[in-house]
C-alpha positions in Angstrom: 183.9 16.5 -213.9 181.1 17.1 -216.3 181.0 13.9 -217.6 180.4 12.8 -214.3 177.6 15.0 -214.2 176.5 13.3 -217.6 176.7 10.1 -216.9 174.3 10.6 -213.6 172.0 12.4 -215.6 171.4 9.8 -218.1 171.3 6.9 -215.4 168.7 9.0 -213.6 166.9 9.6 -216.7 166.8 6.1 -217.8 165.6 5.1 -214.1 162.6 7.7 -214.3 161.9 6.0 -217.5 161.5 2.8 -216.3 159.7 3.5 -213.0 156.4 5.5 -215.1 156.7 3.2 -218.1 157.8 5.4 -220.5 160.1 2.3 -222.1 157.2 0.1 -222.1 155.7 -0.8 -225.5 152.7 -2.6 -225.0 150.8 -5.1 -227.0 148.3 -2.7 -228.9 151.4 0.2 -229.5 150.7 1.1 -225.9 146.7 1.8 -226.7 144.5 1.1 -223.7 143.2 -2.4 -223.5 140.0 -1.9 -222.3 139.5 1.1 -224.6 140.0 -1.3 -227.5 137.7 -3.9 -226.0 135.1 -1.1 -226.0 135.7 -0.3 -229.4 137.7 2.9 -228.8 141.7 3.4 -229.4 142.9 5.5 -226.7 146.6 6.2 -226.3 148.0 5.7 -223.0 151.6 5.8 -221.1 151.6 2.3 -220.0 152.3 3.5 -216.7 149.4 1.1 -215.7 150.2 -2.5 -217.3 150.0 -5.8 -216.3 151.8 -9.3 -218.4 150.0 -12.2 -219.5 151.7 -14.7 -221.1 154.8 -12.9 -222.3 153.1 -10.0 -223.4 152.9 -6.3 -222.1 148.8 -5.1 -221.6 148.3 -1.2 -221.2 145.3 0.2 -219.0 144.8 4.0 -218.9 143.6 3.9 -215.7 143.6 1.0 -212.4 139.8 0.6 -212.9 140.0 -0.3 -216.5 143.3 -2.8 -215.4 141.0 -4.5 -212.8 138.0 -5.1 -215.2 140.1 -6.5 -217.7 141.7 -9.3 -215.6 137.9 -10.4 -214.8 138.0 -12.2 -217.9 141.4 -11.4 -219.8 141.3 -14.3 -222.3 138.4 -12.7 -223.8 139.1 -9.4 -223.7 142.3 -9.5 -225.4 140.6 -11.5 -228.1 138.2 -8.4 -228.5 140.9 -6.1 -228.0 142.4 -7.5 -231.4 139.1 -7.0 -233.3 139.7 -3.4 -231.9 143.5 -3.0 -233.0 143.0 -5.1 -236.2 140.4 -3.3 -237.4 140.5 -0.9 -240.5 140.7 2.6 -240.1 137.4 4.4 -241.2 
């Protein structure tokens, strides 16, 4: 009997996961892709994402998801200036 009890726990926990993107790992380490773009690196849950090309964006909010995709080419390419970047 408990490890019936177990074994729903876990699948529920693993579901919860997935449905507020706790298991996603994004392309910048899950930092907020607009946040890079802008110069800043600001952790986020990746609850808010969107794929391009294969690859796993975070936002930390829908506002800074939507003015990404305006121009995402570009805006990943600063992103990586962002994330590359030495730490000070």
């Amino acid at each position: 009997m408990t490890k019936a009890y177990l074994v729903a726990a876990l699948a529920g926990a693993a579901l919860l996961a997935l449905n507020t993107g706790l298991l996603v790992a994004g392309e910048f380490g899950n930092y907020c892709a607009v946040g890079l773009v802008n110069g800043e690196k600001k952790i986020t849950d990746c609850s808010r994402s969107e794929k391009i090309d294969g690859k796993t964006y975070c936002f930390g909010n829908t506002a800074a998801k939507e003015a990404f995709l305006k121009d995402p080419a570009a805006n990943i390419a600063k992103a990586h200036e962002t994330f590359s970047a030495p730490k000070e």
